[in-house]
N, C-alpha and C positions, 0 to 999 in steps of 0.2 A: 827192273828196278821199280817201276813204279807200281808193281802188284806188290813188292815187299814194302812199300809204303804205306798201302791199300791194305796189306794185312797189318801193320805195328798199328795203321789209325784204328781201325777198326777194333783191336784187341785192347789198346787204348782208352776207346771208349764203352765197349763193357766191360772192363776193371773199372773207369767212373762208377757205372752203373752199379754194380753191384758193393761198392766201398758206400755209395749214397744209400743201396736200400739197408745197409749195415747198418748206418751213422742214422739213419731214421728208426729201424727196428730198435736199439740200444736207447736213440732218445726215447720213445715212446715208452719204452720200461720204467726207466728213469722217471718219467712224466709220472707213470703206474706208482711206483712206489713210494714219489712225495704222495702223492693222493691219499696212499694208505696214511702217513704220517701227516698229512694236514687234519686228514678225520680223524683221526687221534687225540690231536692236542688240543681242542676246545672240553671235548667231555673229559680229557685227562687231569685240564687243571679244575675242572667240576670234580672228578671224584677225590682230587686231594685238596679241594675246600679255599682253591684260589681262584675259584671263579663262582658266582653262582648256578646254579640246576638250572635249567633252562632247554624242555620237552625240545621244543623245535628244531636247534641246533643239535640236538641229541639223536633225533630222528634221523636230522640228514647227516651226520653222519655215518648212522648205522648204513643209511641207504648205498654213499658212497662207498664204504667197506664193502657193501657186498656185491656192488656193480664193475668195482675195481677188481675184486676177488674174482670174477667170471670174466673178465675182459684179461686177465694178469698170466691165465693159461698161453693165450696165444702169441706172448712176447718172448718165448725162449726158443726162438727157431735155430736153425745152426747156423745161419746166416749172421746169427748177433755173439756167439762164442769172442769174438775176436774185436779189440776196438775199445773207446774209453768205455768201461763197464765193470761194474761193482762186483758182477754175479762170478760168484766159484764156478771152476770148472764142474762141480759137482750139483750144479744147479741144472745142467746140460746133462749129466753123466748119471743122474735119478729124478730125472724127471716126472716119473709117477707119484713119486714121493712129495715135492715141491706142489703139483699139482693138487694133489688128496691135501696140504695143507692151505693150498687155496680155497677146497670145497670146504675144508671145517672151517677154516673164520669168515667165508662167506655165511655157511649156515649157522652160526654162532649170534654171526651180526643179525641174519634175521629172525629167529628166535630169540633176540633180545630185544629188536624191535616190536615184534610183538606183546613182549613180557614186559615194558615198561612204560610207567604209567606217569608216575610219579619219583619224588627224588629217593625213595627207600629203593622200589624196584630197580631204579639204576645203579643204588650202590649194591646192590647184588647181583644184577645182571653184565652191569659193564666189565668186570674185571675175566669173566667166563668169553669175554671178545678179547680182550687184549692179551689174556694169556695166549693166547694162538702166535702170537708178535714174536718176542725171541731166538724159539727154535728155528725160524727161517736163516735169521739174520744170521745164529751161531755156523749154521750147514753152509749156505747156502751166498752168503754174502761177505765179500771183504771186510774186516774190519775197519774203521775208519782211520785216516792218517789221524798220529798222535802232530799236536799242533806246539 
């Protein structure tokens, strides 16, 4: 009897464990994906003229776009499939595809970071980053509850 205790505790405690690296891998995504959407939304309301230009902020977000882009690969393990989480099954089930669109709006963002100078180059450079945005969200993520 007390080995069948010794195993339920035991099996017990790695289902914690692994429900926890779950609930951690899935927040960490989550964490990833405001990131993409908070650098977004300063140069956003800059290129539709409700905020002013402003290089600095414009920079860092490029930066965070493309740091989040290379970090946003290693968040779709199998281990995060399951649990409160946005991402389609088919985020898991084309993952080269989800991937290769990490590498373009990472490279997007830095080739716009380089390309821009001033507020002309950002109105032509910005929207070449954020078009990358969409097709994730359409494939790849739930759509959001209607409220």
């Amino acid at each position: 009897m007390l080995r069948v205790v010794a195993v339920l505790a035991a099996l017990a405690i790695g289902a914690t464990a692994v429900w926890a690296q779950n609930a951690a891998g899935i927040t960490a995504r989550k964490d990833a994906m405001k990131a993409f959407g908070g650098a977004a939304k300063g140069p956003g309301g800059m290129a539709k003229g409700d905020a002013p230009f402003e290089l600095p902020k414009v920079q860092a977000s490029l930066k965070t776009i493309q740091d989040t882009a290379a970090k946003a690969k290693g968040l779709f393990g199998d281990d995060t499939k399951a649990g409160e989480t946005d991402a389609l099954p088919a985020a898991f089930e084309k993952r080269p595809d989800l991937f290769a669109r990490f590498d373009k709006i990472g490279a997007a963002a830095k080739a716009a970071a380089g390309a821009i100078k001033d507020e002309a180059s950002f109105k032509t450079e910005w929207p070449k980053v954020v078009s990358n945005c969409g097709g994730c969200h359409k494939d790849y993520r739930k759509p959001p509850a209607k409220k």
